[in-house]
C-alpha positions in Angstrom: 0.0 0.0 0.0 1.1 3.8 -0.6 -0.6 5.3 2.1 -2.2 7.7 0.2 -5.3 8.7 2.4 -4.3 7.3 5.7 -5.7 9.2 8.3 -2.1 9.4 9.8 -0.6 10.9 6.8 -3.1 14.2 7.7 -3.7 13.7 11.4 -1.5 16.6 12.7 -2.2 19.3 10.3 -6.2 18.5 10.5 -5.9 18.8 14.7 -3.8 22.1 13.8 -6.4 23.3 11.8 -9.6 22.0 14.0 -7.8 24.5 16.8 -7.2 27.7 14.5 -10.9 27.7 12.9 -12.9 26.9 16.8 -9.9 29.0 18.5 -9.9 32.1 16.2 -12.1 32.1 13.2 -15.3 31.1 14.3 -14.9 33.9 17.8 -13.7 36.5 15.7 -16.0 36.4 12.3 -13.8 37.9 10.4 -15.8 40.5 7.5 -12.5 40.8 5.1 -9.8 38.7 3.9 -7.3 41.3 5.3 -8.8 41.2 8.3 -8.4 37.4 8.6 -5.0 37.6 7.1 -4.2 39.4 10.2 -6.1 37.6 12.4 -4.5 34.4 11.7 -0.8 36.1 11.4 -2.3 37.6 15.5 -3.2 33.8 16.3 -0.4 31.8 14.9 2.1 34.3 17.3 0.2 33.5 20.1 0.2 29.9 19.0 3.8 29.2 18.9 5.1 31.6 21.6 2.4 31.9 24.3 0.1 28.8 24.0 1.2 25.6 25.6 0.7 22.1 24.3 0.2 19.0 26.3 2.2 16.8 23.9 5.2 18.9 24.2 5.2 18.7 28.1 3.7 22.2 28.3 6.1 24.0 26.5 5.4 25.9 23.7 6.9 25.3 20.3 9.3 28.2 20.8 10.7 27.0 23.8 11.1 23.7 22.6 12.5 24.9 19.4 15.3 26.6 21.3 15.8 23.7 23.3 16.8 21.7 20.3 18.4 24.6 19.3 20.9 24.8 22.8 21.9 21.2 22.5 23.0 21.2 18.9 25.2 24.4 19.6 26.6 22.2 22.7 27.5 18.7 20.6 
């Protein structure tokens, strides 16, 4: 099999964007594209530098990204 159309191929970026449309677009209502443009720039900030996620032992993705970051620049 190719596993073309297994849900674990898509699981991630559908629970990303399950979050971002009852998080953000569905409160806000945005009434222009540049307004949503904004709006999701606004959310994806808060997203990856203030929001913490469970499977990343509540850290956010910044702080784990500079994690990764400190031990490659100490090997």
């Amino acid at each position: 099999m190719d596993s073309r159309g297994r849900w674990r191929d898509n699981v991630h970026i559908e629970r990303l964007l399950r979050k971002v449309k009852y998080e953000d677009i569905y409160l806000q209502g945005y009434e222009s594209l540049q307004a949503l443009k904004q709006g999701l720039a606004s959310y994806f900030d808060f997203y990856n530098r203030h929001r913490y996620h469970q499977n990343l032992d509540y850290e956010t993705p910044d702080q784990r990204y500079r994690s990764f970051q400190a031990k490659d620049l100490a090997a």
